[in-house]
N, C-alpha and C positions, 0 to 999 in steps of 0.2 A: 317462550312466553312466561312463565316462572319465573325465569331471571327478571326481565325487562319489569314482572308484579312487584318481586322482590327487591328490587334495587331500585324501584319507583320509591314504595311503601317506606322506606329505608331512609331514601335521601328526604323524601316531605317530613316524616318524623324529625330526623334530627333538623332538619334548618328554622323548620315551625317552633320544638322545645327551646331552640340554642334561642332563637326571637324575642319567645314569652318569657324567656329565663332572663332577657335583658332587662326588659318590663320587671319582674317580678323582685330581681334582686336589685335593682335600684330602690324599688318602690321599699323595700322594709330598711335599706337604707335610708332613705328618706322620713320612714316614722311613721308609714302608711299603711294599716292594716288589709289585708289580701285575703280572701275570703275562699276563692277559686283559683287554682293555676288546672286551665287545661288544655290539652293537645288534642285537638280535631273535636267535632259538631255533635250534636243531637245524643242518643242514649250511651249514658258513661258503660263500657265494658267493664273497666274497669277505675278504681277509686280508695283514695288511701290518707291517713291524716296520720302524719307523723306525732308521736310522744311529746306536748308540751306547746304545738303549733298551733295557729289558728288559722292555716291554710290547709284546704280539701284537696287531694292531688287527684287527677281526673283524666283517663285515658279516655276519645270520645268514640265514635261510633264511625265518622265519617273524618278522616284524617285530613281535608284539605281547609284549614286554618287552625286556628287555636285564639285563646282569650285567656286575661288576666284581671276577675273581678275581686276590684278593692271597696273598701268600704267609701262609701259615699252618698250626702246627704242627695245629691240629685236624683237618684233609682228609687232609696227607701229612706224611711226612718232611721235616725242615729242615736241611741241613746247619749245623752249628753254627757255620760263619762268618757263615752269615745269619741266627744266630736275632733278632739286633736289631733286621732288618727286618721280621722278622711282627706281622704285624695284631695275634696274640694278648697279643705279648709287649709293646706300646705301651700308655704310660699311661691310663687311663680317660677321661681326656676328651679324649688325643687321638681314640679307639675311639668316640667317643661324637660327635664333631664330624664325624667322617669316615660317622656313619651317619646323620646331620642335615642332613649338605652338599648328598642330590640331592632333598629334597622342597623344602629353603633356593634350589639351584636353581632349580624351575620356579616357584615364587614369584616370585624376580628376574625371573627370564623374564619373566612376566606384568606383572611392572613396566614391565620395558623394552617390551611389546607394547603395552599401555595408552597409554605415555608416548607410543610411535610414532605412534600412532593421534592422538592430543593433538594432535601437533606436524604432522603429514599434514592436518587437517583431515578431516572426514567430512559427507555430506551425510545430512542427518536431518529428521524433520518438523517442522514449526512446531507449539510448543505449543497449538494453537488446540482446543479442545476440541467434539466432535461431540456430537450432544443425546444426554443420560445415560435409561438406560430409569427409565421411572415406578418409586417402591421401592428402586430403587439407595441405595446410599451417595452417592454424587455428586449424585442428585435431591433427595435428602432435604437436603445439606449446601448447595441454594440453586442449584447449577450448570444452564442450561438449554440449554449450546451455544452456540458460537461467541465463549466466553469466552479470554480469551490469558493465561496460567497464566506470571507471573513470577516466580516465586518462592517455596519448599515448606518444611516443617520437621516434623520428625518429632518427636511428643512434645513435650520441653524443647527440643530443640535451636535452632540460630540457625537463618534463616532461609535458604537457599545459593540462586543464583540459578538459575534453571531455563531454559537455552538452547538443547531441545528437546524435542520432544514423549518421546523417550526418557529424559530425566531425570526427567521427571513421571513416565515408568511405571518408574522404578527407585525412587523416592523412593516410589510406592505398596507397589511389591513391600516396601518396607522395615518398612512399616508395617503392611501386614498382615500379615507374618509374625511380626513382635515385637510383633505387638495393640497397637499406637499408632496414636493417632489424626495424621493430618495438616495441614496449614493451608498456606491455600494462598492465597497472593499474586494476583490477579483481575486484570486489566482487560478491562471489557465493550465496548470497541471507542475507536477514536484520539481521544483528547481526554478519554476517560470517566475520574472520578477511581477510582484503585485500591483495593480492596477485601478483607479479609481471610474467607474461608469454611473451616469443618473439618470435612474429610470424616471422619467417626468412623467407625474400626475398634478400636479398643479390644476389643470384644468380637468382631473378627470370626473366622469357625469358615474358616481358611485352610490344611483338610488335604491340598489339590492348588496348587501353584503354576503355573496354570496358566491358558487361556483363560478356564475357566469362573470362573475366582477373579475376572479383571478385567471379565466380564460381574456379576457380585453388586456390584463396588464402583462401576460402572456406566462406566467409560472403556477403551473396546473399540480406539478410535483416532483418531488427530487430523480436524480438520473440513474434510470435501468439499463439492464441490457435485456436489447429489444428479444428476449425469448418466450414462446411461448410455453402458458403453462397448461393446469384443465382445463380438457375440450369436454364440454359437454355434448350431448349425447345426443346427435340429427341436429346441431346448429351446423353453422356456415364452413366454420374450421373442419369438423366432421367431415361432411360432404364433400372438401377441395381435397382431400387427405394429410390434411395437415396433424400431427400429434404431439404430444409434451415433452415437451425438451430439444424443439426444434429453433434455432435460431435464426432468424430475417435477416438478409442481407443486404434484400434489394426488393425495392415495388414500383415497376416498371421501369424505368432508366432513373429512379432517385434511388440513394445509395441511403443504406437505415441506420443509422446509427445511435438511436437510442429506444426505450418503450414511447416514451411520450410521442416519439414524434411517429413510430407505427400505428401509432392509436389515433393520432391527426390526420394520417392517410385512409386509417380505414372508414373513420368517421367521415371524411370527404370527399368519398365516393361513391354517396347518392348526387346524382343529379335532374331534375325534373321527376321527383320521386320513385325513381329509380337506379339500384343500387350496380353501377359498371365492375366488369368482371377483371381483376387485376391480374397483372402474373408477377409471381412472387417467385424471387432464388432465396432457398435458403441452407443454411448448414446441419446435415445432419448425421453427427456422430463421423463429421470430420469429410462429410462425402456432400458434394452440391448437389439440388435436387430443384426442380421447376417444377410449379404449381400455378394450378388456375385457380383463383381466389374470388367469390361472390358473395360479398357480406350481404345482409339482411337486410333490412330495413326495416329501423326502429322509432318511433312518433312517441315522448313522453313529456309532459306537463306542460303540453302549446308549444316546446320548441320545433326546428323545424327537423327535417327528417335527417335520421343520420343513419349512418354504418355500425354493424355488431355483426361479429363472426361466430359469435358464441365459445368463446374459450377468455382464459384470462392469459393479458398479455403484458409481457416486461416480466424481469425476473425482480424478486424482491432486493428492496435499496440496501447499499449499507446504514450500517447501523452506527450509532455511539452513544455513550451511555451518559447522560447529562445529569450533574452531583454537584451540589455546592456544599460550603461549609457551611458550621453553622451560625457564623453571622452575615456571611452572606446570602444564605441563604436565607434568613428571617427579613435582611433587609429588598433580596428580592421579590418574596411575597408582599411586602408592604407596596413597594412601585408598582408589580403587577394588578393589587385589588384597586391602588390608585387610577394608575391607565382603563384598567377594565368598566370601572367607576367612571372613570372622565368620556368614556366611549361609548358606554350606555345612558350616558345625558345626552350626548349630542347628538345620537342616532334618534332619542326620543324627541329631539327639538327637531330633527330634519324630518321627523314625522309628520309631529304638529305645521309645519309651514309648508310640506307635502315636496320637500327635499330629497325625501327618501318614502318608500313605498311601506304602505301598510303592512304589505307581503313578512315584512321583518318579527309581528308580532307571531310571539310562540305560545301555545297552551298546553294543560295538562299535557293531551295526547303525547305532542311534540316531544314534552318534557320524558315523557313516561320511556318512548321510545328512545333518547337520546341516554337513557338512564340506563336502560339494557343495552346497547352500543357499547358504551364505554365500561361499564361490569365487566362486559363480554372481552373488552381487550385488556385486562386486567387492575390488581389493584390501584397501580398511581394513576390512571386515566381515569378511574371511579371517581378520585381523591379531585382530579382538578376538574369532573363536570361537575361535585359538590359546588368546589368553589366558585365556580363561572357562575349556578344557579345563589349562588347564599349573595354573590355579589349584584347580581338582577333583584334579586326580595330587598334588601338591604335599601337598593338604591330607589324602587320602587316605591317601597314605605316613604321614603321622604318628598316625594312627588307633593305638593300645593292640594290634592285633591281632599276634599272635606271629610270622605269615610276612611284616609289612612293617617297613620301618624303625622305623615307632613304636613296632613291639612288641620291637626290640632295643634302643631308649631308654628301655625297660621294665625291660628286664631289667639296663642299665648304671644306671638308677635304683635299681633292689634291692640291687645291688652297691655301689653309693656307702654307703647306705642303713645295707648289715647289714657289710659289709667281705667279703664272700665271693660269688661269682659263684653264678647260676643253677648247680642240680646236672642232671647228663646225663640223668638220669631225670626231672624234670619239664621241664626242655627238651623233649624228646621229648614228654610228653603235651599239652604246650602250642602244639606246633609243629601237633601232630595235630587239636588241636581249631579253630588259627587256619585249616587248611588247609580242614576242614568248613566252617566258618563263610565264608571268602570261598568256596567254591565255593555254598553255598546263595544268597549277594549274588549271583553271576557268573549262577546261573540263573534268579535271581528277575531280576534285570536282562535278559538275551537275551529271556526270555518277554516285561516288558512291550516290548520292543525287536518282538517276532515281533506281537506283538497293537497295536502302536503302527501300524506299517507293514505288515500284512497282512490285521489284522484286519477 
């Protein structure tokens, strides 16, 4: 719980500072005097003014936003020696550059998290593919397990090399969300020649970005071997006498050959809400042994009933250690916040036209929990749910909506546009309607956030 506070608190500070910093340091660039820089809401903790500045530095009370007040004739009076430093009285695109700079921020940010991450190296699974369920896209396109995936292409594109199992599941995600199909580069084990298979999504109905979307395309996760590990304590594995470090051989007359696909069995063995009693051969410590096996049954977030034995099952994947240089790696962060960037517009238009489910919006909770997750599995996994969140704020802010930056590069658009600014009177009904509008996001987001993790 600590952690998940801590590495909450952590990541909203810096994405919020790295923000208003982009705001702040264009804005004295620009000639625009700054009156407040501050990080989160309501009573200043704390507050600080540098030697010679004429900016208040201001830590807030409630760390979920921040603000950058500059001087300007619209809030107060301006003494007329300073009117050539107000925001309002500065040319249009300086006004227009200065309200681009902090979503331009956490873009870079995400570059520079990426790039870190590039050049840090990260340990990730080996693309080796676990057997795909019958009917899948992956079954259909030839894939039968234990295949090592070198290389992917989305559509027309070139071919990019695939150097873990998480490049394969982002290379999917890409395709099924832009209905392309993929191809994918095979080898069926050392010496075997390479082989090109296309998993066809084209037509696929990809309204949740989510577990169940990579259960239809059929690659759930890279290839284990089917052994079992902790057995928890009066579950299902318990009670058949099953223990750790026992290997599956066999579940009923199918022959087991990897974790994913023992865990397709077991989950498959409710039927009419009730869970059938399997008989399992397996290896133990070199010696065969028969077992009657009665998984559970387990009902979580409306899906329908499935199998748990109560133990974790599959042995952990191989590993390899993913490191780029470093210009390739700066240049891979740069593609990376691009695509991330290009995937979180289109998933928000597949929203808006009801493409894609609401179910996709995240809030705090979400955030907070996802934040301790990935602390928990060390630093470069911290580094890139930084990133994935600075590229969601970034891309956010520039949304049309009237109360974020985007919707004030609206309104410097109309102004270029007709030669006259926004009038105070539709300001007003538009600020009003942008205010409705993210409050309706912010609640539809906590909800599924409340029904994600309580539900």
């Amino acid at each position: 719980m600590l952690l998940t506070i801590a590495a909450f608190v952590v990541a909203l500070g810096l994405l919020i500072a790295v923000h208003e910093y982009g705001h702040y340091r264009v804005a004295v660039a620009c000639g625009v005097k700054v009156l407040r820089f501050s990080v989160g809401f309501g009573k200043p903790l704390l507050r600080w003014q540098p030697r010679g500045s004429s900016t208040e530095f201001v830590i807030g009370a409630f760390p979920l936003g921040g603000y950058v007040r500059m001087l300007d004739e619209r809030e107060a009076p301006v003494d007329a020696a300073e009117r050539h430093l107000a925001f309002n009285n500065k040319p249009l695109r300086a006004r227009a550059a200065i309200v681009a700079a902090g979503p331009i921020a956490n873009l870079l940010l995400a570059v520079v998290l990426y790039a870190a991450v590039n050049w840090i190296g990260v340990q990730e699974p080996r693309a080796v593919l676990a057997s795909p369920a019958a009917g899948s896209a992956a079954y259909d396109a030839g894939l039968r397990g234990g295949e090592l995936v070198v290389g992917a292409a989305i559509g027309g594109e070139e071919s990019e090399p695939v150097r873990s199992f998480e490049d394969l599941r982002w290379a999917l995600t890409r395709g099924a969300l832009d209905g392309q199909d993929v191809r994918l580069q095979v080898e069926s084990g050392p010496g075997a020649p390479r082989r090109e298979l296309v998993v066809e999504l084209h037509d696929f109905d990809a309204r949740e970005a989510d577990a169940q979307m990579f259960r239809k395309i059929g690659v759930l996760g890279p290839w284990t071997r089917p052994v079992i590990g902790e057995v928890v304590a009066g579950g299902a594995a318990q009670r058949s006498g099953l223990r750790e470090g026992d290997t599956v051989l066999q579940v009923g007359a199918t022959p087991v050959v990897d974790g994913q696909q023992l865990r397709e069995l077991i989950r498959g063995s409710v039927q009419d809400g009730k869970a059938a009693t399997q008989a399992w051969r397996i290896d133990r410590a070199g010696r065969a042994v028969d077992l009657q096996v009665t998984p559970d049954v387990v009902r979580q977030d409306g899906a329908p009933p499935a199998g748990r034995i109560g133990a974790y099952v599959g042995a952990q994947p191989e590993m390899v250690t993913v490191r780029h240089g470093p210009l390739e790696g700066l240049w891979n962060g740069v593609t990376r916040t691009w695509e991330v960037s290009a995937l979180t517009l289109r998933m928000m238009g597949r929203m808006v036209v009801g493409e894609a489910s609401l179910k996709n919006l995240s809030g705090p909770l979400t955030i907070a929990d996802y934040a301790g997750r990935s602390a928990s599995l060390g630093f470069t996994q911290y580094l890139v749910f930084l990133a994935l969140i600075s590229v969601s704020l970034g891309v956010l802010n520039l949304l049309p909506l009237p109360v974020l930056d985007g919707g004030h590069l609206m309104y410097y658009l109309w102004e270029g546009v007709t030669g006259r600014g926004v009038s105070d009177a539709w300001m007003e009904r538009l600020q009003r309607g942008g205010v409705a509008l993210l409050l309706v996001m912010m609640s539809i987001a906590l909800f599924n956030d409340v029904t994600r993790l309580f539900g």
